[in-house]
C-alpha positions in Angstrom: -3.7 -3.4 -1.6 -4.6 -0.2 -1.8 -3.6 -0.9 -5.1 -5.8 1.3 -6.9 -5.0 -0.8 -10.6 -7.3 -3.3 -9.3 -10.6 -1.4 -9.0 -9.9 -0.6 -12.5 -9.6 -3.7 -13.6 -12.6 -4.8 -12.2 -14.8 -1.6 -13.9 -5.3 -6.9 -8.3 12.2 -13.1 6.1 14.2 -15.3 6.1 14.9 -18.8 5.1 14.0 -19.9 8.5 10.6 -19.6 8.8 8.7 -22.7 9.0 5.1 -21.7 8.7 5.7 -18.8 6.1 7.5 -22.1 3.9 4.8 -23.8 4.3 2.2 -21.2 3.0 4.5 -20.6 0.4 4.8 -24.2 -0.8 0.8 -24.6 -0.5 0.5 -21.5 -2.7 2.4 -22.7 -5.4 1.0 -26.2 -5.5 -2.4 -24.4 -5.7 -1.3 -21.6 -8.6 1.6 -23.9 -9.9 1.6 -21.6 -9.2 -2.5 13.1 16.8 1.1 13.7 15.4 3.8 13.3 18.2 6.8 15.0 19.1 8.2 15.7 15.7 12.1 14.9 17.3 11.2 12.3 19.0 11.2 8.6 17.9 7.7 6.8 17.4 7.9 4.3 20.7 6.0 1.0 20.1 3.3 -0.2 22.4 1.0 2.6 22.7 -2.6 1.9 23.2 -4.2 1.6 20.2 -7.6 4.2 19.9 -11.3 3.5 19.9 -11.0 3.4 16.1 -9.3 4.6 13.1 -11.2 6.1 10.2 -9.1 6.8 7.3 -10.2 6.7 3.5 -7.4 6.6 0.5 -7.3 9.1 -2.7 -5.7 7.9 -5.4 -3.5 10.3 -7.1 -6.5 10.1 -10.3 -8.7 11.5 -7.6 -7.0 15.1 -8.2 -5.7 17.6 -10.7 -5.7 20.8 -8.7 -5.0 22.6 -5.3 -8.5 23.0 -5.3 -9.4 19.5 -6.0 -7.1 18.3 -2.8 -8.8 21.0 -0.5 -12.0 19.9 -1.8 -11.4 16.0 -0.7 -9.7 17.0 2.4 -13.0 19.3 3.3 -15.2 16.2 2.4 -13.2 13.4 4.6 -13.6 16.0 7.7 -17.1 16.4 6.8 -17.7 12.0 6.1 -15.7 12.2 10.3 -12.7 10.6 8.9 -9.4 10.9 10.9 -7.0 10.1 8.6 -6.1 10.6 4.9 -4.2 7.8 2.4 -3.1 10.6 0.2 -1.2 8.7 -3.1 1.9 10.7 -3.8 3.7 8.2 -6.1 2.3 6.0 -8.7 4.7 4.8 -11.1 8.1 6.0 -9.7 6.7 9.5 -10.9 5.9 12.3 -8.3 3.3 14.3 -7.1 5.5 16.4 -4.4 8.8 18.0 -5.4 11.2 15.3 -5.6 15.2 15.2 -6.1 14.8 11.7 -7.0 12.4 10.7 -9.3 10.7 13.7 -12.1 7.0 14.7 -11.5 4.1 12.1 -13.2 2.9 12.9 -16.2 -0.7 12.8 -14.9 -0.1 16.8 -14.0 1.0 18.1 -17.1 4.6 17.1 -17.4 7.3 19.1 -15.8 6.9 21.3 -12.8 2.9 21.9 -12.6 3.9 25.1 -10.4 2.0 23.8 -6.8 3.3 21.0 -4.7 -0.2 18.4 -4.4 1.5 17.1 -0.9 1.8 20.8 0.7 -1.7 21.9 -0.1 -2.9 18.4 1.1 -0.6 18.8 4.1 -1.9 22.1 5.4 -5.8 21.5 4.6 -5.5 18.4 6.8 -3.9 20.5 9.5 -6.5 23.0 9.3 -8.6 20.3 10.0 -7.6 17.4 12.0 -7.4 14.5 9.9 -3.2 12.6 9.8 -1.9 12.8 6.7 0.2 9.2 5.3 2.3 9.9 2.3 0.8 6.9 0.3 3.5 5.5 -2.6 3.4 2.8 -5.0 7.0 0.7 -4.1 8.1 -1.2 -6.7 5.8 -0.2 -9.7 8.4 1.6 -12.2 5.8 2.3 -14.8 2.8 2.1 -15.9 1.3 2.1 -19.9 2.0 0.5 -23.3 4.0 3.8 -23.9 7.1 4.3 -21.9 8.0 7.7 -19.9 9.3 10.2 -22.1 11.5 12.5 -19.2 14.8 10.9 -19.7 14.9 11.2 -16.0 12.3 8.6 -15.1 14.1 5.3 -13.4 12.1 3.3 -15.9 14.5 4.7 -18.4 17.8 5.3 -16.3 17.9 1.9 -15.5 16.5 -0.9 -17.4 18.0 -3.4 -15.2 16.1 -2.8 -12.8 13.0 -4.4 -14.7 11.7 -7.8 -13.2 13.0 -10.5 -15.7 10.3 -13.7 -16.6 10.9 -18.0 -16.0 11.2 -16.9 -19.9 14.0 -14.5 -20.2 12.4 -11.8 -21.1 12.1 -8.4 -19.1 8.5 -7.4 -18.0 6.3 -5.7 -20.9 4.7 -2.8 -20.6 1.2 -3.1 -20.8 -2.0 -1.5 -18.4 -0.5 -3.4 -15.9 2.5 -2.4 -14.1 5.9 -2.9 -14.7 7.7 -3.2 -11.5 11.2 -3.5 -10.0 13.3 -6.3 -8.5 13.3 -6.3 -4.5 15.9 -8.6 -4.7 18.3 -5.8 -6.4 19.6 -3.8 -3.6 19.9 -0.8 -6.4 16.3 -0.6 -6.5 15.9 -1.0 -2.2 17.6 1.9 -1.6 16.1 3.7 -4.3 12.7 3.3 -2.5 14.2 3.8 0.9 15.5 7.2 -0.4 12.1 7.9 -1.9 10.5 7.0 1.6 13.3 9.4 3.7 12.4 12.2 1.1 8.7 12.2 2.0 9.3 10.9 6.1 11.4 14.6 5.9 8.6 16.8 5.2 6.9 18.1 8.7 3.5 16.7 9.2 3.3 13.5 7.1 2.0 11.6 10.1 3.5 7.9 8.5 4.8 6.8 5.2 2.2 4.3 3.4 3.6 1.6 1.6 1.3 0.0 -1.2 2.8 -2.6 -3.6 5.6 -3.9 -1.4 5.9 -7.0 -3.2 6.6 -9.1 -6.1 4.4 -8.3 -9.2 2.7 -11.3 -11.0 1.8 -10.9 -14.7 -1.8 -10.2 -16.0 -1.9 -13.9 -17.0 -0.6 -15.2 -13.9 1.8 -17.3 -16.2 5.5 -15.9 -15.4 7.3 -16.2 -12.7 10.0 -13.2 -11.5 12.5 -12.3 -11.6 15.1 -14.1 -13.4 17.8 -12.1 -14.3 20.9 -13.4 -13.8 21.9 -10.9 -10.8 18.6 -12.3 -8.8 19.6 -16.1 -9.9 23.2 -15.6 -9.0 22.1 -14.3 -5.3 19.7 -17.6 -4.3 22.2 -19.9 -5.9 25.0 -18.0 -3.7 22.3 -18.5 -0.7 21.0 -22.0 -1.0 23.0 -23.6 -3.7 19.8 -24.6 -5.7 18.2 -23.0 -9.4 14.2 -22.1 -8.4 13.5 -24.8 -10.5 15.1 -27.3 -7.6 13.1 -26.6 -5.0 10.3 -24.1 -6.2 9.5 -23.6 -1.9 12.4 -22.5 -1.1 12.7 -20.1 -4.3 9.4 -18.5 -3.2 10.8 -18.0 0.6 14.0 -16.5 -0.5 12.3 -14.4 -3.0 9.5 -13.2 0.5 13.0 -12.5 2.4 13.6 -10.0 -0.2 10.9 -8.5 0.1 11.1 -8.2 3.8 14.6 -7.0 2.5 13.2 -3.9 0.8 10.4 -3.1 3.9 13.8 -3.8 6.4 16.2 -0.6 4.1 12.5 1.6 3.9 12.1 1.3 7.8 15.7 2.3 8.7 15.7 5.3 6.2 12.6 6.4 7.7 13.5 6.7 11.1 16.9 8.3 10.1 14.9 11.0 8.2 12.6 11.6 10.8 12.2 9.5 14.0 8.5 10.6 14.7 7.6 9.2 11.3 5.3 5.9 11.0 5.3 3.1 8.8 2.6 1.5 7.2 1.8 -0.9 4.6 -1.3 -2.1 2.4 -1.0 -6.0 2.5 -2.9 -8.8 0.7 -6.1 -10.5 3.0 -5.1 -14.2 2.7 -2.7 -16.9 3.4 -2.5 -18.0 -0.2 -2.1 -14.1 -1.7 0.7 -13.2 0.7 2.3 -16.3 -0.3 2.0 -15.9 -4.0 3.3 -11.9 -4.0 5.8 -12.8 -1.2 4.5 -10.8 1.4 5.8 -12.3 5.2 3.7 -9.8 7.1 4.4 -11.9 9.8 7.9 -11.5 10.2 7.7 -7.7 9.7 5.6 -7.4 12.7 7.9 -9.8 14.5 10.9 -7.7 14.0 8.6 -4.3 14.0 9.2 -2.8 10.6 5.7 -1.5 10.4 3.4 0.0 12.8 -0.1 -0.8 10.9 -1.2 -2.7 8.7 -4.6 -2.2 6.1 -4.9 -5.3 4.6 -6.8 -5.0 1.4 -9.9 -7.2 2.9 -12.1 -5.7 0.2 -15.0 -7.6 -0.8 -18.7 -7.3 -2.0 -20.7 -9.4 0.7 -20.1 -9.6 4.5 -19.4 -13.0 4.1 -16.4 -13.1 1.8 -15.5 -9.9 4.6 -15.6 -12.0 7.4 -13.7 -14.8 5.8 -10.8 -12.2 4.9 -10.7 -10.9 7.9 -10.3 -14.2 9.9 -7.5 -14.3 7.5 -6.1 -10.6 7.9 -6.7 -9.7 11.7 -4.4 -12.2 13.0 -1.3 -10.5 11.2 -0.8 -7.9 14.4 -0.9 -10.6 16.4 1.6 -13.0 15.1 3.4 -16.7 16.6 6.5 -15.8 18.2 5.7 -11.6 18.5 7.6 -10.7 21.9 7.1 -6.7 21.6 3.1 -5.0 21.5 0.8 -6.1 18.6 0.7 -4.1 15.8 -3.3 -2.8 15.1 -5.0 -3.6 11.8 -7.3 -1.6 9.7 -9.5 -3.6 8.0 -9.8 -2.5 4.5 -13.4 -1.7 2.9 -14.3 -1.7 -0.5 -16.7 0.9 -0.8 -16.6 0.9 -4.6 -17.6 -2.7 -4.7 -21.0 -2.6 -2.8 -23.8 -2.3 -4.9 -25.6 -0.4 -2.1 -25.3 1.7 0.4 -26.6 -1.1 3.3 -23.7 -2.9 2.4 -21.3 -0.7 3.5 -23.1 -0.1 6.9 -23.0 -3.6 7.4 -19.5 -4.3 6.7 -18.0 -1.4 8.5 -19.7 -2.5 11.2 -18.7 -6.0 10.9 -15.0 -5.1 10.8 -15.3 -2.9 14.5 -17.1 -6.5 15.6 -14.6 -8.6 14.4 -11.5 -6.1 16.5 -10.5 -4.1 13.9 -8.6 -1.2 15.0 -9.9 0.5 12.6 -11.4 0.9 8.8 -9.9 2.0 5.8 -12.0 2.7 3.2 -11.4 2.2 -0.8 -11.6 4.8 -2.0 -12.6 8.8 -2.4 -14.1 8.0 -6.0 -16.4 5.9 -4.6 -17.9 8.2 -2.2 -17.4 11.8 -4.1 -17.4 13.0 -7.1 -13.8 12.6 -8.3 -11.0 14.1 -11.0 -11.3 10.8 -12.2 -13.2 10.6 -15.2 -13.3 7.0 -15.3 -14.7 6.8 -12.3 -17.8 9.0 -12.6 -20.8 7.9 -14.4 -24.0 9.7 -13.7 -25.6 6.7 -12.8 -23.6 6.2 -10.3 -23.9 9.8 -8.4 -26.3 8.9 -6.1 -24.9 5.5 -4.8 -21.9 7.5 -4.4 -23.7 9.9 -2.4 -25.5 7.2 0.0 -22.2 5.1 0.6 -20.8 8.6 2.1 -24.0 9.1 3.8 -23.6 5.3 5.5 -19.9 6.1 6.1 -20.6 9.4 8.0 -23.2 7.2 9.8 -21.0 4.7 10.9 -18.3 7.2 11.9 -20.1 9.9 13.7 -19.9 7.7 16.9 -16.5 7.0 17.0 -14.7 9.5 19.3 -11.5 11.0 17.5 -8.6 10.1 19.0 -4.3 9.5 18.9 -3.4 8.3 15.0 -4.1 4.7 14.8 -0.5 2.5 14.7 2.4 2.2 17.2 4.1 5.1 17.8 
């Protein structure tokens, strides 16, 4: 995904749907498992333009007003068109929120400036789209838990993906995430999209970690709490254990479930709004996380899609994309494709050539667009972990190749359906 965890790391429908089953089933054998008219609604089928140019900051990428004006300035500069400008993390904020308290990252409590405003106005005064990019279903994140008694880690526990062993998810560096199949914890990120779809100029809401969470091990499966349990016994009269494809189907249709509620509060928020969402870049990963990309295109709960297609060679690229590009295009779609951004690792090419090569292989291959991953991998960042003084001047010549690659792509509409 987006998914900034993984970077660190490495320095991660409904019961009716034949092919989706049978991807599912595959998966588990093989792992055993230009803003418009803000009153007026976002129509789908516009053309899509010559190409979309967007980069994502992570919320470590920033600790000041000055810091988000700095990365804003620097996108324009790189030709960027478009900003994935991480607002929620670990159901923490980074904007004023009446829902969840602000992260912990800036300082605890009210830091006294609103990181979405000033991030808002300097890509106005600019030209680049701003998305509102939040983390879904993560709930926490560190051994540690939240000490504002207000976090939802805290007010509600049940919300806590339960293992094949009984046990609620640990905290750990990974994250902790909530059940899709609760519909507590849907509407609680559908309100938390409609808070950020009301504020004037976020161009679309960004939806990262819109599935299930797997453990660091890849050993448990979730969730098994006895609500979730109760609810596919109720649908198909079987325990996961009985028919392990059909478990993981019902558990992608709750998913869908949770990307369904986040659409409609969206457009009741703000009509104009977009949705997008950061998806896995193969068959098998979709599967295992329960991501039916496909049937949210069919139904058209999203208007573009950035599959995470990140990779360190061209060839592992073009395999993902083969994979990825398809999605906007899916069996059975009746209404306009939905474009796809192919997602580039920047922070995984061990030269700048490399990410000439596959930003141009993604625009051969019909990409609508690119998204790059990330800021820190082109500028100096607030992220300490990301900056080591060897790595300055590869930083330095990846944004060199980037504005490159970009400065002959003509601006143009957002990228997406509107």
């Amino acid at each position: 995904m987006a998914e900034e965890h993984a970077r660190r790391r490495r320095a991660a429908g409904a019961l009716a749907l034949p092919a989706f089953a049978l991807a599912a089933a595959s998966a588990l054998a093989l792992s055993a498992p230009a803003p418009a008219d803000e009153g007026a609604p976002a129509p789908a089928g516009a053309p899509v333009p010559a190409g979309g140019r967007a980069v994502w900051v992570t919320r470590y990428d920033y600790r000041s007003a000055d810091d988000v004006r700095r990365i804003v300035g620097h996108l324009a500069d790189l030709g960027a068109d478009r900003v994935l400008f991480q607002v929620r993390g670990r159901a923490a904020s980074f904007y004023p929120s009446a829902l969840e308290p602000w992260d912990p990252d800036l300082g605890g409590g009210d830091p006294g400036w609103d990181p979405l405003a000033v991030a808002l106005e300097a890509a106005a005064a600019r030209g680049l789209a701003l998305e509102a990019w939040i983390n879904a279903l993560p709930l926490w994140k560190g051994t540690a838990p939240p000490r504002d008694p207000a976090h939802p880690y805290l007010r509600h526990p049940e919300w806590v993906v339960v293992g094949d062993d009984g046990a609620p998810q640990a905290r750990s560096a990974h994250y902790v995430c909530a059940n899709p199949a609760l519909p507590a914890v849907r509407a609680h990120v559908a309100a938390v999209a409609a808070e950020l779809a009301s504020r004037p100029g976020v161009d679309a809401v960004h939806l990262d970690y819109v599935r299930w969470v797997t453990d660091l091990e890849g050993a448990r499966d979730f969730s098994h709490d006895p609500a979730t349990l109760a609810a596919f016994r109720a649908a198909t009269g079987l325990a996961p254990g009985e028919d392990p494809a059909a478990w993981a189907v019902w558990k992608a249709a709750q998913v869908t479930e949770a990307v369904r509620a986040v659409r409609a509060a969206v457009r009741a928020a703000r009509p104009a709004c977009r949705l997008t969402a950061a998806v896995f870049p193969t068959r098998a990963s979709r599967a295992r996380v329960g991501q039916d990309v496909e049937a949210w295109v069919r139904e058209g709960l999203v208007d573009a899609l950035y599959p995470m297609t990140y990779a360190a060679d061209r060839a592992e690229l073009a395999r993902r994309l083969d994979e990825s590009l398809p999605l906007g295009r899916p069996e059975g779609l009746t209404g306009p494709p939905v474009p796809v951004f192919a997602g580039v690792a920047a922070f995984r090419h061990a030269t700048a050539d490399e990410t000439t090569a596959q930003l141009a292989l993604a625009r051969a291959r019909g990409a609508a667009g690119a998204a790059v991953f990330c800021y820190a991998a082109l500028f100096d960042s607030a992220d300490a972990s990301e900056l080591r003084e060897r790595d300055a001047g590869l930083r330095a010549a990846r944004a060199a190749a980037v504005a490159a690659a970009w400065s002959g792509t003509p601006r143009g509409s957002p990228p997406g359906r509107r």
